[in-house]
Residue, then its C-alpha position, 0 to 999 in steps of 0.5 A: x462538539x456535545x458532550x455525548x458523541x453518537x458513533x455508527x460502524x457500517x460493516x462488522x467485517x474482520x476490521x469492524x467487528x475487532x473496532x467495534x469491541x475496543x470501543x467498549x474496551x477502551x471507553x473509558x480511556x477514550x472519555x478521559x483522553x478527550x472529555x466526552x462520553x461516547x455511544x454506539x448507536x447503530x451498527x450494520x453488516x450484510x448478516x445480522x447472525x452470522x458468526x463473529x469473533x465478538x458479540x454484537x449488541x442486536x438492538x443496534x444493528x440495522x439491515x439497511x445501513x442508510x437508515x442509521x443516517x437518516x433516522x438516528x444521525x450519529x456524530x461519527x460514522x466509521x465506515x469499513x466496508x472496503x469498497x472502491x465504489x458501491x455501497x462504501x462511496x454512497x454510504x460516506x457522500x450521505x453521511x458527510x453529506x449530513x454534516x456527519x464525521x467520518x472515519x475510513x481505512x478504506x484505501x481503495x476509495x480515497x485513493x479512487x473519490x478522495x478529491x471529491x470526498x474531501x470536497x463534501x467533508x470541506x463543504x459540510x464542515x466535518x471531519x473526513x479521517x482515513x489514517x488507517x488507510x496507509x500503513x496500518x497502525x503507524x502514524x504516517x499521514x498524521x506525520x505528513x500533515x502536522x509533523x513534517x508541515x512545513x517541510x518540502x518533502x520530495x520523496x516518499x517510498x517504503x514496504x506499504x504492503x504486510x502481505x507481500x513483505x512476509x511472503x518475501x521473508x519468509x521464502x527466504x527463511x524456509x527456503x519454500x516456494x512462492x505458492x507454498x508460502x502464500x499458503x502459510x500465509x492465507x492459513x495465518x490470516x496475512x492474505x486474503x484466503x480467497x482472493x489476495x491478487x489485490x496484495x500481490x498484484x501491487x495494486x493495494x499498495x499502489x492505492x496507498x502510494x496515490x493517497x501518499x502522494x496527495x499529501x506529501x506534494x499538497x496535491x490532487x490524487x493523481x489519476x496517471x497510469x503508472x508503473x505498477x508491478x507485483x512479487x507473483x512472478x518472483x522465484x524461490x531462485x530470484x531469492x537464492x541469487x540476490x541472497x548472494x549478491x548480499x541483496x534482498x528483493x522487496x516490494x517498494x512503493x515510491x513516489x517523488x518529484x522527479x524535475x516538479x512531475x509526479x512520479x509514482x510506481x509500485x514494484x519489486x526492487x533489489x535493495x542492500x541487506x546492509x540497508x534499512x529497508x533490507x532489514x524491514x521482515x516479515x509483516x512490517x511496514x516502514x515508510x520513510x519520507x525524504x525532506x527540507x530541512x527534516x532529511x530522511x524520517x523513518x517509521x516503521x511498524x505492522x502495517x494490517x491486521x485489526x489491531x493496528x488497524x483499529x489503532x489508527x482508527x482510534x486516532x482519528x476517533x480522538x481528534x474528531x471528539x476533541x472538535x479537530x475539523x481539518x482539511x483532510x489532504x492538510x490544506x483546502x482542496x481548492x489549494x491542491x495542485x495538478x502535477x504534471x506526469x514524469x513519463x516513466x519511459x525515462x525512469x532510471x535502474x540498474x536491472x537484474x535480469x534473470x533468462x533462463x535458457x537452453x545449454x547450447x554455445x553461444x546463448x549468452x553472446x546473443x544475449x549481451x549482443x542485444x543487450x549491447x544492441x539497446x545501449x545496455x551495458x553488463x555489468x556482472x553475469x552469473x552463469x548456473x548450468x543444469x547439465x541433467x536438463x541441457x538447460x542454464x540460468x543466466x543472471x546479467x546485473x546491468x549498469x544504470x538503462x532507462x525503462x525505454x531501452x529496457x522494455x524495448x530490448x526485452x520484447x525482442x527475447x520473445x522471439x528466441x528459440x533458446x530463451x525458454x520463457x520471457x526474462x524475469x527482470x527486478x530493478x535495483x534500488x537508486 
């Protein structure tokens, strides 16, 4: 590679903007880390004068970003625009297209065109780099890749999602409500202030779980439909029940290989406070990979925000300006296999099941009974009348059911006149 490295960044975003000042920063530390100077020669966002919380030079910036390809042909281009599709996939097929590198921690697109992409970049001879895009500023795809290379990985799971954990602690810490908390959240930059359904809904961490799964597997991206459930329709009360049956709810990411299927899901599990992961607060991430001969790895850290973003994304900086080509799944993309679906209708779970109910005799018998019904068998219930309302909370720990029996029993609830609304089911963590 030349001695002086063109960069470009396209979109000066929250994560852009703060990129584009550590690489003025930390010029220096770069070029003595990797023996290159480097340049930014062109930059480009919706709005040129919109406000920003670090200037940009305006000699760089280009309104139309497909012309800093075509005209000034930077070494590196950093895309962080955050689209699945539009005008993030357009902007990476042309650069890389164009023998340019490639840096992106945009998840939902790798996750979505990562196959194809991959391919171009393979093609092309360059660098397609998306550490950023799982876990923020911890080194988890590098770990995969090079770290663990030659282990036979077989599980993958942890909290990928900073927004979801916090709301989850910190209902716990301030004993606020699910739409109180989300609120402190969007305030403190943690949550999108305008739409974070993408966070909750668990679709951003199941992105990751995709992007995750290729790697660990060497495999394609999957595009099964999977079980992918979010924290929206967690309670204040939820949080209460579990802190005392000495458990924590946390929204996990898991995918592993279950009889050689690919099984991956996102959804909110019961986990042990004595365990690691029931320890992991606030806006920290942790990922642990379970392996040959390695065993279980952990790493943890923040998993958003600019700064452990743009950590990441100064990693892959430095590997590409060191001349690292590498395939960007570990190996080439022809060498990645087709798993087969695990069909989720024989996942595995303990369930907590949360009804609540009108305060008349023989609920709950009705309740077990079709439990009982579905091959389901209880294995604690925890009974919380509200006299002033005639109402109760009925909470039933069950033994080990599969998803089959569990999605068939709770359909039948619908139809009861003394169940008020549908049961709130969390599984518990195998």
């Amino acid at each position: 590679m030349k001695n002086i490295i063109k960069i470009a960044i396209i979109g000066l975003g929250q994560i852009g903007n703060y990129l584009y000042n550590e690489l003025k920063i930390k010029k220096k530390d770069i070029e003595l880390k990797t023996g290159k100077k480097i340049r930014i020669v062109g930059i480009s966002a919706r709005s040129k004068n919109k406000k920003r919380k670090f200037k940009i030079d305006k000699n760089i910036f280009f309104s139309d970003p497909f012309k800093i390809i075509n005209k000034i042909k930077p070494d590196i281009l950093f895309e962080v625009i955050g689209q699945s599709d539009g005008i993030s996939k357009r902007i990476v097929e042309l650069a890389l297209k164009n023998k340019i590198n490639v840096i992106t921690p945009n998840k939902a697109l790798i996750a979505k065109h990562g196959n194809n992409l991959a391919k171009l970049a393979e093609k092309n001879k360059v660098s397609l780099e998306f550490e950023a895009s799982v876990a923020g500023g911890i080194p988890i795809l590098k770990t995969i890749k090079e770290g663990l290379a030659t282990n036979k990985i077989s599980k993958v799971y942890g909290i990928l999602n900073g927004t979801t954990n916090y709301i989850l602690s910190e209902m716990e810490n301030s004993n606020q409500n699910f739409s109180d908390v989300l609120k402190k959240a969007q305030k403190l930059g943690y949550a999108e202030p305008v739409n974070p359904k993408l966070d909750l809904n668990g679709f951003d961490a199941f992105a990751k779980v995709r992007i995750l799964s290729a790697l660990a597997f060497n495999s394609k991206i999957s595009k099964y439909k999977c079980l992918m459930e979010g924290i929206e329709k967690i309670e204040l009360k939820d949080i209460k029940i579990a802190n005392q049956l000495d458990l924590r709810i946390k929204l996990l990411g898991i995918c592993e290989l279950k009889n050689n299927r690919l099984f991956e899901t996102v959804h909110p599990c019961l986990v042990s406070k004595k365990s690691y992961i029931g320890n992991v607060n606030g806006v920290m991430n942790a990922v642990i990979t379970v392996g040959k001969p390695v065993g279980e790895s952990i790493l943890q850290g923040e998993g958003a925000g600019p700064g452990p973003t743009s950590s990441a994304l100064l990693s892959d900086l430095i590997s590409i300006t060191k001349g690292e080509v590498k395939n960007p799944f570990g190996v080439p993309v022809s060498k990645l296999k087709s798993l087969k679906h695990y069909n989720v209708n024989n996942y595995i779970n303990s369930l907590y099941l949360r009804f609540e109910v009108k305060d008349v005799p023989g609920v709950l018998s009705q309740i077990t009974n079709r439990l009982a019904k579905f091959k389901i068998s209880v294995k604690r219930i925890i009974q919380t009348p509200d006299k002033k309302n005639d109402k109760a909370t009925i909470v039933i720990i069950t033994h080990k059911t599969s998803e089959l029996n569990c999605n068939n029993c709770l359909s039948v609830f619908k139809s009861n006149k003394y169940i008020l609304k549908n049961p709130t089911l969390i599984r518990l963590l195998n």
